[in-house]
N, CA, C and O atoms as CSV, one atom per row, in Angstrom:
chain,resi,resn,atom,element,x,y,z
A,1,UNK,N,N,-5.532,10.602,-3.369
A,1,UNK,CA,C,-6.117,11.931,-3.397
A,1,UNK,C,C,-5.762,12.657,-4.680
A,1,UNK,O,O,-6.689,13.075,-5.374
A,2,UNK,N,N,-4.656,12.823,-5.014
A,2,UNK,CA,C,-3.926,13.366,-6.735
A,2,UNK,C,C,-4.341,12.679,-7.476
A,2,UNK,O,O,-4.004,12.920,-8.635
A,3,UNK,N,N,-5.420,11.286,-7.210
A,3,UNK,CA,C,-5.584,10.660,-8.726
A,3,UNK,C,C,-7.288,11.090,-8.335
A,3,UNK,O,O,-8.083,10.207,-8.658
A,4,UNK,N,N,-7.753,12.028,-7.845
A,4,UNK,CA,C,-9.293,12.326,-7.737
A,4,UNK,C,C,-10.162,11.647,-7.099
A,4,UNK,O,O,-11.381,11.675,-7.270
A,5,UNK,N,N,-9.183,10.622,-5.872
A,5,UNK,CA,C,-10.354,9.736,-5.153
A,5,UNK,C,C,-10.358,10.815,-3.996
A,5,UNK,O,O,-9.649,11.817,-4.087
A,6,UNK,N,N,-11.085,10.610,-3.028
A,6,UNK,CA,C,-11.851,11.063,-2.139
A,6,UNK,C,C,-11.313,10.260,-1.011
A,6,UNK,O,O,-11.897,9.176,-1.030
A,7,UNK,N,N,-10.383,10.320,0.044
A,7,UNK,CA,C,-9.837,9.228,0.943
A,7,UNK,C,C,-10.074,10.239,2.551
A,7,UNK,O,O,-9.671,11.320,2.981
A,8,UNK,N,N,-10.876,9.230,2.986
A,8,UNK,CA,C,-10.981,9.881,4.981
A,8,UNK,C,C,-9.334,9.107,5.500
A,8,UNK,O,O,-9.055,7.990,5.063
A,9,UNK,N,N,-8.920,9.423,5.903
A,9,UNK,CA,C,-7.853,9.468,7.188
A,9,UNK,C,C,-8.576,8.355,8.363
A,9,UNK,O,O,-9.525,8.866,8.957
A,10,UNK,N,N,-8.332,7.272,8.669
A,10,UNK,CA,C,-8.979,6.582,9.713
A,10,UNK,C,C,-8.563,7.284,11.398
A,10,UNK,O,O,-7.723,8.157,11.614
A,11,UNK,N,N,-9.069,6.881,11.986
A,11,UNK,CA,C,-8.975,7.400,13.121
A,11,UNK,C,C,-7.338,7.025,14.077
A,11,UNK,O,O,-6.820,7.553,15.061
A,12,UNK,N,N,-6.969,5.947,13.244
A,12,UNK,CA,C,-5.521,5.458,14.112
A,12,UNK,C,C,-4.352,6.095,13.346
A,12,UNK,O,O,-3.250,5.768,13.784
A,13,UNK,N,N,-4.350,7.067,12.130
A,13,UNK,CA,C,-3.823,7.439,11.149
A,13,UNK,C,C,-2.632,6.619,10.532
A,13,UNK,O,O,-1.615,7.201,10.156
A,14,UNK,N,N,-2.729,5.717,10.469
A,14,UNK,CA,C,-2.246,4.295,10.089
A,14,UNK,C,C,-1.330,3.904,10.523
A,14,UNK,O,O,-0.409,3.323,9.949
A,15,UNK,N,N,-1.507,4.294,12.148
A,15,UNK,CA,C,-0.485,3.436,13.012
A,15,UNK,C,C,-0.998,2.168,13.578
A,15,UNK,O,O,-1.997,2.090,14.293
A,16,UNK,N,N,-0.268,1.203,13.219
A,16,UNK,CA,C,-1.132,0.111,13.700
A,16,UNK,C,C,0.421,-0.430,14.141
A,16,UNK,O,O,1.510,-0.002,13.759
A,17,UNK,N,N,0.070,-1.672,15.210
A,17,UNK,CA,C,1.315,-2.539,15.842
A,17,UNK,C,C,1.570,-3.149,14.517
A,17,UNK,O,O,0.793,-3.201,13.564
A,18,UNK,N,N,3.072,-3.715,14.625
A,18,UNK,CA,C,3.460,-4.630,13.467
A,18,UNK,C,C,3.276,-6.219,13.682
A,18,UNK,O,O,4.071,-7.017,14.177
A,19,UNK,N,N,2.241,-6.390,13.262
A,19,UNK,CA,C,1.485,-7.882,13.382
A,19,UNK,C,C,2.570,-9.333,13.090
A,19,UNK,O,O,2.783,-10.247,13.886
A,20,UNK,N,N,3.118,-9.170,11.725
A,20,UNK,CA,C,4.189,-10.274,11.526
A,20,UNK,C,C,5.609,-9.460,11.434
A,20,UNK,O,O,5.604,-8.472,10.699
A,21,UNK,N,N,6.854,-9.800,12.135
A,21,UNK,CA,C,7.882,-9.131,11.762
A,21,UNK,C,C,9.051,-10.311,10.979
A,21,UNK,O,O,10.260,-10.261,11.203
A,22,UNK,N,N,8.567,-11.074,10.285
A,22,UNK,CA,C,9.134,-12.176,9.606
A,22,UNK,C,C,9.721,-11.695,8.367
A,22,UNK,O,O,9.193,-10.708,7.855
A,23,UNK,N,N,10.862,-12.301,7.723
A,23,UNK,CA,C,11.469,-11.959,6.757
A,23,UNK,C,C,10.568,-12.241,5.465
A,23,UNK,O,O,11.088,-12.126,4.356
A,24,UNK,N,N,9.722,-12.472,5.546
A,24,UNK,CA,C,8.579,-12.416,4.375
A,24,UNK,C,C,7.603,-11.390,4.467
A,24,UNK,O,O,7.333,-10.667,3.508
A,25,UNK,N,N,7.034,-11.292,5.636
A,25,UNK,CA,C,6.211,-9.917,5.713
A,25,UNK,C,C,7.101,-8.913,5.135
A,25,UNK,O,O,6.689,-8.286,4.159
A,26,UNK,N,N,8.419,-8.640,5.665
A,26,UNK,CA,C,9.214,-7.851,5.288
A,26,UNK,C,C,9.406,-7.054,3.877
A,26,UNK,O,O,9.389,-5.867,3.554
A,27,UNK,N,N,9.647,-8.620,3.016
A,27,UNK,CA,C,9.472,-8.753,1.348
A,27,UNK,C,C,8.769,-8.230,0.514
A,27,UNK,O,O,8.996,-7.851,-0.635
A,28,UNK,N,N,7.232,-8.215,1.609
A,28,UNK,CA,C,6.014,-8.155,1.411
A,28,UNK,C,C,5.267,-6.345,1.273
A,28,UNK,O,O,4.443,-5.756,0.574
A,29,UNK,N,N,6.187,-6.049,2.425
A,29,UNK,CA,C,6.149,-4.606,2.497
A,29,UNK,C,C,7.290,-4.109,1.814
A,29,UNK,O,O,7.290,-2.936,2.188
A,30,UNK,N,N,8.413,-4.261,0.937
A,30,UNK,CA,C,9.480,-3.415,0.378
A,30,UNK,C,C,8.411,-3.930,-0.720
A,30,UNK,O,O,7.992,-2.994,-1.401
A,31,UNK,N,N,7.895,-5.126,-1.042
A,31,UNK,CA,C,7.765,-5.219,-2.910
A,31,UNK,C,C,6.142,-3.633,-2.883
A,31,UNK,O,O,6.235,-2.485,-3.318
A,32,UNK,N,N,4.983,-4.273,-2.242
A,32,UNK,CA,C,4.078,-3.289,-1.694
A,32,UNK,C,C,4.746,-1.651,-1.737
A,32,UNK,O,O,3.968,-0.741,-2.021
A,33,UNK,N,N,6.007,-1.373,-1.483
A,33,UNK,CA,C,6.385,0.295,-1.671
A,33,UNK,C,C,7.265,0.094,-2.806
A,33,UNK,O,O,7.777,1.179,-3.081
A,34,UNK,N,N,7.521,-0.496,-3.306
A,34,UNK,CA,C,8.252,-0.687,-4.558
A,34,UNK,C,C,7.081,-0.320,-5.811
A,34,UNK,O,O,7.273,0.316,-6.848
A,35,UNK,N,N,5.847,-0.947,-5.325
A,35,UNK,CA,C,4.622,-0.875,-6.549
A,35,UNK,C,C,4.479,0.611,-6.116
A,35,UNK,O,O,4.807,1.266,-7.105
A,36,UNK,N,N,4.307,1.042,-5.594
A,36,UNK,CA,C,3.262,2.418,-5.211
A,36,UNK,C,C,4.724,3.609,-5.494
A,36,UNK,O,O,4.710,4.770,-5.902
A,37,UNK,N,N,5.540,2.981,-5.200
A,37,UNK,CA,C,6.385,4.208,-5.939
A,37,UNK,C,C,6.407,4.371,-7.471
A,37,UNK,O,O,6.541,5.432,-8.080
A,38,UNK,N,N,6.252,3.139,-7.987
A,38,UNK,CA,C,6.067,2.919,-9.569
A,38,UNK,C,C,4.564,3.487,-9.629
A,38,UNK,O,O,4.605,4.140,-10.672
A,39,UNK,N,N,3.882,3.556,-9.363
A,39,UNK,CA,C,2.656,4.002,-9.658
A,39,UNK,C,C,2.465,5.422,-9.280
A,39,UNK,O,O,1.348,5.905,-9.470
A,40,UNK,N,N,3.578,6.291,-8.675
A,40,UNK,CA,C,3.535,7.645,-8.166
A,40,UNK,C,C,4.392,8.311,-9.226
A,40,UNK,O,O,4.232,9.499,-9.506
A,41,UNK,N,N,5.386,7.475,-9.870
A,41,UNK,CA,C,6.145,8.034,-10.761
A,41,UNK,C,C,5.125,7.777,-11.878
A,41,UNK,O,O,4.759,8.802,-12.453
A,42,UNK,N,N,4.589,6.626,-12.305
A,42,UNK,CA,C,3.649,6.770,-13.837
A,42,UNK,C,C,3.037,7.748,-13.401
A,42,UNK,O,O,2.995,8.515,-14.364
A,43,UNK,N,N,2.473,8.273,-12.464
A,43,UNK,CA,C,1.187,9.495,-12.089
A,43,UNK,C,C,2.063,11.166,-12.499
A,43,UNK,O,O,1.944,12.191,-13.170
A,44,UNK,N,N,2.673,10.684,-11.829
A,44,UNK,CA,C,3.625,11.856,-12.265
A,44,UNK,C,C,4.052,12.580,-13.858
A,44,UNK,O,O,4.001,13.737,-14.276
A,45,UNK,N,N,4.534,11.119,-14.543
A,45,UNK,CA,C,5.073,11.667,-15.499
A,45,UNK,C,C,3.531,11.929,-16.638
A,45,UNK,O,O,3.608,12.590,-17.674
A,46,UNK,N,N,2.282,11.283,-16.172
A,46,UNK,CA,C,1.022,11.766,-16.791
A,46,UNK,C,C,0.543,12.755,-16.635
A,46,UNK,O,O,-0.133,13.303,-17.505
A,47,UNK,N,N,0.836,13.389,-15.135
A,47,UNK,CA,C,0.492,14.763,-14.360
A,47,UNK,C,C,0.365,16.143,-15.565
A,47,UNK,O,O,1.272,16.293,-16.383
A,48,UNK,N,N,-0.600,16.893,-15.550
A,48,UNK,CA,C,-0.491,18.146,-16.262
A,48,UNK,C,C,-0.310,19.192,-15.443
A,48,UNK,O,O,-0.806,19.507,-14.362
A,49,UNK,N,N,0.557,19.716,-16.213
A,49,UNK,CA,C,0.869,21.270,-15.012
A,49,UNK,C,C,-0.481,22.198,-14.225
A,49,UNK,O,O,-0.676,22.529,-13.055
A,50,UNK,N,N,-1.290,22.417,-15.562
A,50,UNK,CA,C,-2.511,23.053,-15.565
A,50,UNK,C,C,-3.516,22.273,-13.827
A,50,UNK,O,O,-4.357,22.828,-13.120
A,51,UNK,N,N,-2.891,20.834,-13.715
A,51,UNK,CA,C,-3.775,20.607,-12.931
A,51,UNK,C,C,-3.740,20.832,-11.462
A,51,UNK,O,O,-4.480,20.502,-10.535
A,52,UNK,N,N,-2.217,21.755,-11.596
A,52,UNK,CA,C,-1.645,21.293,-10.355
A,52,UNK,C,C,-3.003,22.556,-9.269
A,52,UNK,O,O,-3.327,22.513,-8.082
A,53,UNK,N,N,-3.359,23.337,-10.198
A,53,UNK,CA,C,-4.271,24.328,-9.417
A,53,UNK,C,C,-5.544,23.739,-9.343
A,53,UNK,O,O,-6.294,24.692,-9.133
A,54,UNK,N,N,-6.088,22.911,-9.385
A,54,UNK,CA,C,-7.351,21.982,-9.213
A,54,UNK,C,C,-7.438,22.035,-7.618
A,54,UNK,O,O,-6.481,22.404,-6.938
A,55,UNK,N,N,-8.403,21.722,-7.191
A,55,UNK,CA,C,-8.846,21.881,-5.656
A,55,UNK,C,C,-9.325,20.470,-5.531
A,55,UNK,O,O,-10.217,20.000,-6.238
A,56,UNK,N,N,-8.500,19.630,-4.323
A,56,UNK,CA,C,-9.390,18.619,-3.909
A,56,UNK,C,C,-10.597,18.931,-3.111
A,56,UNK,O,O,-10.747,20.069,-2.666
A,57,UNK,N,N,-11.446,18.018,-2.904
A,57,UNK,CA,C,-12.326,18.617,-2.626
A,57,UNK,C,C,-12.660,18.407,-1.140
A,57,UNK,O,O,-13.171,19.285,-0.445
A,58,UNK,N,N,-12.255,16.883,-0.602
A,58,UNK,CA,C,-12.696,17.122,0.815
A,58,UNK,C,C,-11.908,18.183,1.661
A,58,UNK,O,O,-12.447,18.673,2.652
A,59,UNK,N,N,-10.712,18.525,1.307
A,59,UNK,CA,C,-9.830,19.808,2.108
A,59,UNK,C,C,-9.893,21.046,1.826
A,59,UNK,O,O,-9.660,22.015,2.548
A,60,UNK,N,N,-10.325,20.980,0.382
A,60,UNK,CA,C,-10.238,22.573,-0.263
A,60,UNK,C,C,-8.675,22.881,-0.373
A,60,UNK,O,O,-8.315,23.943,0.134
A,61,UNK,N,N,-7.948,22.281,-0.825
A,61,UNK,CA,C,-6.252,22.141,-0.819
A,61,UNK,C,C,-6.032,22.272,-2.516
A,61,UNK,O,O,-6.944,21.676,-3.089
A,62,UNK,N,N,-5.232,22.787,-3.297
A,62,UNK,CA,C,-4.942,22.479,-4.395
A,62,UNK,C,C,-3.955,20.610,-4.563
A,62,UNK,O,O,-3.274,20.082,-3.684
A,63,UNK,N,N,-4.151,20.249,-5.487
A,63,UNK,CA,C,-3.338,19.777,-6.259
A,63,UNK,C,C,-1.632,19.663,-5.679
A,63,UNK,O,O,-0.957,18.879,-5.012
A,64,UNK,N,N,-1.479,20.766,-6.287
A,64,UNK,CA,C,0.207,21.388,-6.025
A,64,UNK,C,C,0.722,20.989,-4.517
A,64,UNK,O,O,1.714,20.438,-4.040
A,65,UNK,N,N,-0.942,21.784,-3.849
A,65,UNK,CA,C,-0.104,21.236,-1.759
A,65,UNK,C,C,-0.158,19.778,-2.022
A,65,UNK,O,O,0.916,19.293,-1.666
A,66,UNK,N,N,-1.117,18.698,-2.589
A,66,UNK,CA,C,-0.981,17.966,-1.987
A,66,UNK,C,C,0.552,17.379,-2.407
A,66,UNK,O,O,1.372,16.952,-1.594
A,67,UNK,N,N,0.706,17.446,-3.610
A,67,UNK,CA,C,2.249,17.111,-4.379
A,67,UNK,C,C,3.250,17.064,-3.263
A,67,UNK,O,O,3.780,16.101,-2.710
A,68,UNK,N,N,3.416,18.863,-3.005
A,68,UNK,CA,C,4.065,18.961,-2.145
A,68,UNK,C,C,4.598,18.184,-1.131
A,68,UNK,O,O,5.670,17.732,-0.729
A,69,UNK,N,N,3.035,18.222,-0.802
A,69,UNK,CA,C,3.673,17.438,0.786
A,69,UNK,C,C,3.927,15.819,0.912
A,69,UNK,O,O,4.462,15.199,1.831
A,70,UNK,N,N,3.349,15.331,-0.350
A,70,UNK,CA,C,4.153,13.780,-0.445
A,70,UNK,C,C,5.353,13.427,-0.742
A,70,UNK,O,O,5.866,12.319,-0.587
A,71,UNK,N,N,5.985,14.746,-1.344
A,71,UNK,CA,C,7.186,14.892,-1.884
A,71,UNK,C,C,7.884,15.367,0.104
A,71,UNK,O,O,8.446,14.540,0.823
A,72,UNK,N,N,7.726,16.181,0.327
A,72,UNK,CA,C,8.019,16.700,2.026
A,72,UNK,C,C,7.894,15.646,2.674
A,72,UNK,O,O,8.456,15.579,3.767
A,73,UNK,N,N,7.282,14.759,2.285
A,73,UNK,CA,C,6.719,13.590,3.541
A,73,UNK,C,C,7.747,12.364,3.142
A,73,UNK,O,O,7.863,11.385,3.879
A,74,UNK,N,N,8.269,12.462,2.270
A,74,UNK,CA,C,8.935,11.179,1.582
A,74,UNK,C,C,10.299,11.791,1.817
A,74,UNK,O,O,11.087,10.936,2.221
A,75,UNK,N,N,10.872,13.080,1.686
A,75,UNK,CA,C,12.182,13.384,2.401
A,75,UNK,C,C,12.202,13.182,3.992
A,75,UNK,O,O,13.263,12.947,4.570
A,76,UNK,N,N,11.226,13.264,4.535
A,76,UNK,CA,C,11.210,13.442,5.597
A,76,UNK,C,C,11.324,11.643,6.803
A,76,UNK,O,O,11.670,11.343,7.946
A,77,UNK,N,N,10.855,11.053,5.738
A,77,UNK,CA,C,11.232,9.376,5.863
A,77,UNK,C,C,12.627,9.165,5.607
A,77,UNK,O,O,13.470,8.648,6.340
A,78,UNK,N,N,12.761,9.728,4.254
A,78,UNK,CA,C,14.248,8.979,3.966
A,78,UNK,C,C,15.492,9.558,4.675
A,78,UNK,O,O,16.599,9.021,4.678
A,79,UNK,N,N,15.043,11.176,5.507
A,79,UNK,CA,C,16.020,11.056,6.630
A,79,UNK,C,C,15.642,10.146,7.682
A,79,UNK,O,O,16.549,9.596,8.306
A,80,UNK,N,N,14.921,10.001,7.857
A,80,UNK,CA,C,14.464,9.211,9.514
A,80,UNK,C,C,15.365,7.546,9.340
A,80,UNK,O,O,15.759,6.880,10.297
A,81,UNK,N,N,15.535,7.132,7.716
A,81,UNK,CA,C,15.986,5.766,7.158
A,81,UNK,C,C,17.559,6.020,7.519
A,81,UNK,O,O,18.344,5.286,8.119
A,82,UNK,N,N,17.715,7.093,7.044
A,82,UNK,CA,C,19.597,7.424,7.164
A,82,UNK,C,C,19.932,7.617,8.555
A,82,UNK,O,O,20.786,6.937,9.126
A,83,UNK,N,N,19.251,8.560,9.118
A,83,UNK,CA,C,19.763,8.210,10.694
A,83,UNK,C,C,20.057,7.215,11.347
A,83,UNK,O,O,21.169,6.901,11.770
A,84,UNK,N,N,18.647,6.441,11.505
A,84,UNK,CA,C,18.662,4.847,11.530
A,84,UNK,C,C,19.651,4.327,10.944
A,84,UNK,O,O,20.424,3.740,11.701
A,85,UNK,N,N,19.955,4.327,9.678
A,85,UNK,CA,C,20.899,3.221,9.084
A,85,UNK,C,C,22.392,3.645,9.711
A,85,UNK,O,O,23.305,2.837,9.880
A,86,UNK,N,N,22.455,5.003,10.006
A,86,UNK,CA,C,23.871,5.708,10.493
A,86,UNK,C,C,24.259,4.829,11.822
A,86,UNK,O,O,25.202,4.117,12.168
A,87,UNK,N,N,22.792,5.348,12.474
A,87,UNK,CA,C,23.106,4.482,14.268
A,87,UNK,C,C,23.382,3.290,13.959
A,87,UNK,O,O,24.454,2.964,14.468
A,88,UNK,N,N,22.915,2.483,13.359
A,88,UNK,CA,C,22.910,0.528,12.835
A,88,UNK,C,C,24.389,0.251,12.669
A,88,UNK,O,O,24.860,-0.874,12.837
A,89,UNK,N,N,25.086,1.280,12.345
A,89,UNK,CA,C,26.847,0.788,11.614
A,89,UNK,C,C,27.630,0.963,12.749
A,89,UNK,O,O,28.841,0.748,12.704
């Protein structure tokens, strides 16, 4: 959406069962968020301030909210990771 695509939300909002839980799927999904964090930070450090007031368009949302809330949404995981990892010890 911050790089100007146009994305619908599917109807299961991307909860789906976990199909393989094998130590390769696993791999598969850390390397998969490993790329997309590298590709949120290049976006970032290309980002212009000026743009942050731009309006997407299917929400009518600026820029800035959406920032926001991926930034809100990504603290909001990495407590849910620490709890978890707290209970695990």
């Amino acid at each position: 959406r911050v790089q100007g695509n146009v994305i619908i939300t599917p109807a299961n909002s991307y909860f789906e069962p976990i199909a393989d839980n094998s130590a390769s799927a696993l791999k598969k999904t850390i390397t998969k968020l490993e790329d997309s964090q590298i590709q949120w930070l290049n976006f970032l450090q290309d980002f212009k301030v000026e743009d942050f007031s731009k309006i997407y368009p299917n929400n009518k949302m600026t820029y800035y909210v959406h920032v926001h809330g991926v930034v809100q949404h990504y603290a909001y995981h990495l407590g849910q990771i620490t709890l978890l990892s707290k209970y695990l010890q």
